[in-house]
Residue, then its C-alpha position, 0 to 999 in steps of 0.5 A: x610532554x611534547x615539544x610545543x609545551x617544552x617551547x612555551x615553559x622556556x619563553x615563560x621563564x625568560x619573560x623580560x627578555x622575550x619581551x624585549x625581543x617581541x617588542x624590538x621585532x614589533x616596531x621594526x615590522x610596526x613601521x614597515x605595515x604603518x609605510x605600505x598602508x600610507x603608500x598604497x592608500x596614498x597612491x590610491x587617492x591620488x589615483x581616484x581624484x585626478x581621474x579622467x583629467x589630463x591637465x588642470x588650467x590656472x593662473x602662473x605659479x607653482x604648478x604642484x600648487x595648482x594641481x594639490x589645490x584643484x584636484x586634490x583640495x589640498x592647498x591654496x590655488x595660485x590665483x583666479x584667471x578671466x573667463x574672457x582668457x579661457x574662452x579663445x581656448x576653449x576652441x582649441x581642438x586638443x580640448x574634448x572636454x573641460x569643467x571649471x572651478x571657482x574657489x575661494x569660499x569655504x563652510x566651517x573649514x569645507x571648501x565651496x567649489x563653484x562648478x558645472x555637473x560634468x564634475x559630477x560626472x567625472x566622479x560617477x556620482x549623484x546625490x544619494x539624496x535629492x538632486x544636483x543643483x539647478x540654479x544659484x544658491x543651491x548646493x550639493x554636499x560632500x558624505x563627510x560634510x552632511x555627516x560631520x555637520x549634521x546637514x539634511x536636505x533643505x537646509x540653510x548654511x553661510x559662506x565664509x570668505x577664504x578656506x579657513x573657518x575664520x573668514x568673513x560670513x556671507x550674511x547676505x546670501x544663504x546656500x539651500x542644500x539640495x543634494x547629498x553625495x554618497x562616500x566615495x573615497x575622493x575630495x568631494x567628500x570634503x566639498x560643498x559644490x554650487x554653480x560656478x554663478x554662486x561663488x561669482x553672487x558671494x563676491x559681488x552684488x546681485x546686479x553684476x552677477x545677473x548681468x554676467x548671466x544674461x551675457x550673449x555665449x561665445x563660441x563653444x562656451x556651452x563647455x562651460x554650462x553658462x555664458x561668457x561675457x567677454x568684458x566682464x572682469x566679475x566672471x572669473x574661474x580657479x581652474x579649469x580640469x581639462x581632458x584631451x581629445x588625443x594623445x599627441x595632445x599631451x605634448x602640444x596644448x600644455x607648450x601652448x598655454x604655458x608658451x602663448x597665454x598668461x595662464x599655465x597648464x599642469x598634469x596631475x600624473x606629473x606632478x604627483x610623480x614628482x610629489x611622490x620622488x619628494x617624498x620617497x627620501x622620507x619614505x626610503x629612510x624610515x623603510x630602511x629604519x624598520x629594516x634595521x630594526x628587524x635585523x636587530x631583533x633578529x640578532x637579539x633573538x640570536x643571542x638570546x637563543x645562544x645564551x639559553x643554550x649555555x643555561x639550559x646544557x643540563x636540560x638539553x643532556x636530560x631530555x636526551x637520556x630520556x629518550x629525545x633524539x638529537x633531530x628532537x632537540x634541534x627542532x625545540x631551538x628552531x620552533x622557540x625562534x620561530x615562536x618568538x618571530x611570530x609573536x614578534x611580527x603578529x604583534x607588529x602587524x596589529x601595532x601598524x594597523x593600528x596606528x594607521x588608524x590613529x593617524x587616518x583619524x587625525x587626517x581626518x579631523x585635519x579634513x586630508x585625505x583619508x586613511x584606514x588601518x583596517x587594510x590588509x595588504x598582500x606585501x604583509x604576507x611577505x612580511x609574514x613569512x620573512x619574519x618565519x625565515x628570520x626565526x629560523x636564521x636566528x636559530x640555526x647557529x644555537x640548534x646545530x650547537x644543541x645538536x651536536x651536545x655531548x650528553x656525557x660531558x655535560x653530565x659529568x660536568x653536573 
């Protein structure tokens, strides 16, 4: 009988407590796998959507509001602000480039994002499926959204007033899909993009919004993709996504804006380190939970081990005048810790895993971010091999203890 068999005899004859030990093991690693996988994709979404914009334009307010709700599509946006107060900055020469958005409508709890192409652009993307859009009232839909609402090319679909699925239809005006996005992992997943004009057509009447159409261009206004009139109160925007023409620009137009308009300028790198330090307390406590958890089972792993050893003296003693060495015997304790580690942490690995992705399904039904559980991280082999050296810590007391038994005095003891 070799020592692996002798191993797995012993964990079977104390199936409760091994049992208790896995599962202590498991939800201590559980939690850390479940905290990795959210950070890393977390980290990795923010990353995607705030891409290549340097500094997002809106009205006054919160300026994590305005970056969550412009370019993570998160939350509601802080207001609109007037064409006629972005167009003097849209000559201001820190700006290479900037794409507007107007928000304000939604398609069964999507949001309809008025735009120009260059959002498309910024993304690397085009319709997998038709063609961008070309003129009002046509629409290009998210991969999540075609999926989830069954939606092909040439179909008809209603607005709603606000970004919940209870506002008020637009009944009047009926938005023609014409493109469908491929996935890519970002917000526009989850949007419906139209010209920045359809969203201006869904608030006001035809008449308006054909007026602000015809309006003569102001300077530079092509960065925009339409005409600027400048007394048009009806042409109004969210957000603008601004990308710098220099570095030194980074420091200058955000003052400017925040200092000499009535509109405010936010960095998405910013705020999100800042949402990031928000979070890390949450995240540092249940780190720090996981951990506890471990070094307990560690220590009941210990203690199981140690009061195993006192039950099973007489075995020890026999195997030994059967011809088991000492070496022998020390190695049987460390590999059934080792064992119980592993079992403790492959289990854990899979519990993490798994409820990663019943947590990445309710984000998704809730239209967040998305997340998968179907990841696996570099840091789950440090994991991996931190469970291994906690089996053999566990382990090392009762297996010196094993190894130094008196065979004599044991059996003479019965």
């Amino acid at each position: 009988m070799n020592l692996l068999t002798i191993t797995f005899s012993y964990i079977r004859k104390r199936k409760l407590g091994t049992l208790l030990n896995v599962l202590l093991l498991a939800l201590g690693v559980g939690t850390i796998v479940v905290l990795l996988l959210f950070n890393y994709q977390m980290e990795e979404n923010l990353s995607r959507n705030a891409k290549g914009i340097d500094a997002v334009v809106g009205a006054k307010g919160s300026p994590l509001q305005l970056i969550l709700s412009s370019v993570y599509h998160l939350d509601v946006p802080t207001g609109n602000i007037a064409l006629s107060d972005v167009a003097p900055l849209l000559q201001n020469p820190a700006i290479k480039s900037a794409i507007p958005l107007a928000l304000g409508d939604s398609y069964n709890g999507f949001r309809i994002v008025g735009t120009s192409q260059e959002l498309l652009a910024l993304y690397e993307t085009q319709p997998q499926t038709g063609r961008t859009w070309e003129s009002p009232l046509e629409v290009v839909v998210g991969a999540t959204i075609a999926r989830e609402a069954k939606l092909d090319i040439g179909a008809e679909i209603t607005s709603a007033h606000g970004l919940s699925e209870d506002g008020d239809a637009h009944d009047e005006h009926h938005l023609t899909v014409v493109g469908i996005l491929p996935k890519s992992g970002t917000a526009l997943d989850r949007l419906v993009l139209t010209d920045v004009r359809t969203v201006w057509l869904l608030h006001h009447d035809e008449e308006n919004a054909a007026h602000a159409d015809s309006a003569a261009q102001l300077p530079l206004s092509n960065r925009l993709g339409f005409a600027i009139h400048p007394d048009d109160s009806l042409q109004q925007i969210t957000a603008l996504l601004v990308k710098y023409s220099s570095p030194m620009a980074a420091a200058l137009f955000p003052r400017f804006v925040n200092a000499q308009t009535n509109m405010q300028a936010a960095s998405p790198a910013f705020e999100t380190a800042r949402l990031f330090d928000l979070f890390g307390v949450g995240v540092t406590a249940l780190q720090a939970f996981g951990f506890v958890l471990i070094i307990t089972a560690a220590l009941s792993v210990f203690i199981a081990l140690y009061n195993a050893l006192k039950e099973r003296r007489y075995d020890l003693a026999i195997m030994r005048t059967l011809g088991a060495s000492r070496e022998k015997i020390f190695w049987q304790m460390i590999q059934e810790s080792i064992l119980l580690s592993l079992m403790g942490v492959i289990a854990g690995l899979l519990l993490g895993h798994i409820a990663t992705e019943m947590l990445g399904k309710w984000l998704a039904a809730a239209r967040q971010i998305e997340l998968t559980g179907w990841l696996f991280l570099s840091e789950e082999w440090a994991i991996l091999i931190l469970a291994i050296a906690i089996g053999i810590l566990a382990a090392i007391i009762p297996a010196v203890l094993a190894y130094r038994t008196d065979i004599s005095k044991v059996l003479a003891k019965g």
